[in-house]
N, C-alpha and C positions, 0 to 999 in steps of 0.2 A: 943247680943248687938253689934252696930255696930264699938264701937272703943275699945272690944277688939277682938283678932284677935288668933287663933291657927293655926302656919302655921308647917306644917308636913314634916318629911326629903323629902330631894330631892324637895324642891320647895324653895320658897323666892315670898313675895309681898312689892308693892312699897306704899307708904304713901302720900298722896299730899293733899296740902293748898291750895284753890283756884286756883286749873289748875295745881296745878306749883311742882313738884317732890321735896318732902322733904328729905326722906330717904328708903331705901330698910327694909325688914325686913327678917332675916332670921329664919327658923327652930323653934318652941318655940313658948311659950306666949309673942303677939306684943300688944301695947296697940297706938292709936292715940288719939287726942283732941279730943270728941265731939263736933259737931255742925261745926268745924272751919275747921278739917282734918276728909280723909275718905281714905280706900285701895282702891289702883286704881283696878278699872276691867277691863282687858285688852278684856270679851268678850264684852259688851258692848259699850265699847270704841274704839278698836282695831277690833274687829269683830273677835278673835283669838278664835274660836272652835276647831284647833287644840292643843292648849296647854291649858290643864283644867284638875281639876281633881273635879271628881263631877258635872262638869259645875256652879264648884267655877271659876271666872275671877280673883277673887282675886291673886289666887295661878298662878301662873307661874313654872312651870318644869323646873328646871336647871340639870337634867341627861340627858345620852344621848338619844337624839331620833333619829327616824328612818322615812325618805322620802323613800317609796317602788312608786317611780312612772310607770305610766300604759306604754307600751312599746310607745315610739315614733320613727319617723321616721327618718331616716337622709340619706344620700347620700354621698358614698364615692369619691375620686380624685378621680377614674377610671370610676365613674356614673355607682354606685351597688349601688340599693335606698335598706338599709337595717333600720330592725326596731331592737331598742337595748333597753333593760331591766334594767334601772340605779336604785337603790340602795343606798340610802346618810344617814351618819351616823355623826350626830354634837349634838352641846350641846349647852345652852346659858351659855356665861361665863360673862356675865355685862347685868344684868338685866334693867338698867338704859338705855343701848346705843339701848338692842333689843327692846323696848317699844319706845321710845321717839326719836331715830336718825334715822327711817327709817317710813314708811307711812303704807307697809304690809309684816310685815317681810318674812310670809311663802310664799307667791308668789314670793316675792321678791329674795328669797333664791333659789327658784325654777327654776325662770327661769334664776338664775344668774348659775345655775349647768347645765342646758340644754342647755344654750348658748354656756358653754366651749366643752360641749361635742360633740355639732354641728360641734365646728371648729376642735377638734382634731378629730373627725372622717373624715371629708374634707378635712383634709389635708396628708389623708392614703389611700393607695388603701386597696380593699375587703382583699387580700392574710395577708398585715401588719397588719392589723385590726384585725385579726384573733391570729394571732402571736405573737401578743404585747399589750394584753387586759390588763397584770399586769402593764405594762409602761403607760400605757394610762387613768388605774385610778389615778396611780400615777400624772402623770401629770396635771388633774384634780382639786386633793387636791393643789397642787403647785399653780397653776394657779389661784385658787380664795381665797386662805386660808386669805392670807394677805386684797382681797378687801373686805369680810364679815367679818372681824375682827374690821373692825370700825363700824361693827352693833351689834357688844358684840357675835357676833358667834363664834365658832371655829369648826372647820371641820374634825374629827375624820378619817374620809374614805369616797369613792366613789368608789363606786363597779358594773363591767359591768357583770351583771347575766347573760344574754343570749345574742347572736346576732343573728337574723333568717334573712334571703333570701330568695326571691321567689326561687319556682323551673325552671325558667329558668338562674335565675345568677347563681344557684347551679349544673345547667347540663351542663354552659357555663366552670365555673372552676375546673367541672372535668376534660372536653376534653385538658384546658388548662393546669392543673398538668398532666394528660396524657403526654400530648404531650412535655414537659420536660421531663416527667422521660423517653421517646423516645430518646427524643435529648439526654439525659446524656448518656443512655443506647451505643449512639453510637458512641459519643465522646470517649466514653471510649474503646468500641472497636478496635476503629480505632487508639486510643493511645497505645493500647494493641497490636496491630499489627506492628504500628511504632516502637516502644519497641523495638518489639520481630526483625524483619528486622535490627533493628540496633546491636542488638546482637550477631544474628548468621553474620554479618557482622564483627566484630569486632573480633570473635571466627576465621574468616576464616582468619583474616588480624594475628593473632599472631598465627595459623596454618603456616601459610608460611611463618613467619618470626621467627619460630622456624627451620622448615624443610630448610630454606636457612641458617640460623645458623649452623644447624647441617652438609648440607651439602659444606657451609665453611670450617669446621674444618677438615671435609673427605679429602675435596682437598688439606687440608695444610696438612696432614698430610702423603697422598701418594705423596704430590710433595716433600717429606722432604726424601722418600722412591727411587721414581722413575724418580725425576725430573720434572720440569713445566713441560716442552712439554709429557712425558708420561703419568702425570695427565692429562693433556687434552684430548691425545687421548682415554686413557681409561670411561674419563665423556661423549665426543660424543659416542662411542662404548654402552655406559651404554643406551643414551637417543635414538636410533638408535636400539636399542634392545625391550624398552618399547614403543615404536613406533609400531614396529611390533606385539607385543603381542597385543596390543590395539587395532591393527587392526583385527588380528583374531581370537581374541573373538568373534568378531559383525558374526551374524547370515549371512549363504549364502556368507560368504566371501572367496575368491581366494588372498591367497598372492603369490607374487612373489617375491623373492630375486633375488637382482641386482649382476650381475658376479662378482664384485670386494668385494662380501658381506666377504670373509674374511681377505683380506685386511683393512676392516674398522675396522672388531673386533682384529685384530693383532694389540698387544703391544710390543713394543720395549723393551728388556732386558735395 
């Protein structure tokens, strides 16, 4: 009989008088007027093949459903035409607003989630897009939650399953990760290098400023012994001596000592 009505969990149908929406009906035995009211069928009315059960139109689905759509195609900032696999997970929460405030809901829905997903993949290069697919559904659900909410939607998730590339964007951005991990490769050496050149620099400047330290204290301590002037002579004597060695170390070498050579090394009592 058509005005009574068994509507089963997880659905809810709408009642109308003359065109014109009376009341929703939820879960349970619903009863309308005869002759004066009838449940609306959203397939015959609406043309909603996707939400039925039975291909009852009466019943409308208020759990969540699920948009598996077929990959389509977009183009990143950097013009990488890639095809991406979106995924949408929502519910109707106001059966009133999805039936009656919008003309088709599920294209409507559909391409209100394709739209967003065009511009935030446009406004990412290949490499970001890659890298930030959980920010990117996220942003998604943000971006439309609030404008399909006054169609009684609400928007559980958008999820980016897959993103494919031809093989030539995909041979393009290996050479180009290549060729960073090149570039880092020798950034880093050559900071490796600078490094190291500042180091053993730094090692030679407090070498010789230990060894002039220490040979401070030498001198202050034989002039405390012998006198300035015989500290000196004996410091020229010292370097006058390392002089000479130095020289005949070196391979094939002739030294000559100069006639007044024990004069130089003569210290004064």
């Amino acid at each position: 009989m058509d005005f009574i009505h068994i509507v089963p969990q997880g659905y809810e149908s709408i009642v109308v008088m003359f065109g014109k929406p009376v009341r929703k009906c939820k879960s349970g035995l619903n009863f309308c007027i005869p002759f004066l009211q009838k449940f609306y069928n959203v397939i015959d009315e609406r043309n909603w093949t996707e939400t039925r059960k039975d291909d009852d139109g009466t019943l409308i689905e208020i759990t969540e459903q699920i948009f598996d759509y077929i990959k389509r195609p977009f183009i990143t900032s950097d013009g990488v035409n890639v095809t991406v696999d979106v995924v949408a997970y929502w519910r109707i929460t106001d059966v009133m607003k999805a039936v009656f405030s919008v003309d088709e809901l599920h294209k409507s829905l559909e391409e209100k989630i394709l739209t967003e997903v065009r511009t935030l993949v446009g406004e990412r290069t290949m490499q970001q897009l890659l890298s930030d697919r959980a920010n990117l559904s996220q942003g998604i659900v943000t971006k439309i939650a609030g404008e399909v909410a006054k169609w009684g939607i609400g928007i559980t998730s958008v999820d980016i399953q897959t993103i494919l590339m031809s093989k030539e964007a995909q041979a393009a951005m290996l050479q180009e990760m290549e060729a960073e991990r090149r570039a880092r490769a020798i950034r880093l050496e050559t900071q490796g290098k600078a490094e190291a050149i500042q180091m053993e620099a730094e090692a030679q400047r407090k070498a010789l400023q230990i060894k002039a330290e220490a040979q401070k204290a030498y001198l202050a301590e034989l002039a405390s012994l012998i006198g300035a002037e015989g500290a000196l002579q004996v410091l020229l004597s010292q370097q006058a001596l390392d002089g000479y060695k130095t020289i005949s170390e070196a391979e094939d070498s002739t030294v000559y000592l100069p006639s007044n050579m024990m004069s130089v090394l003569s210290v004064n009592d």
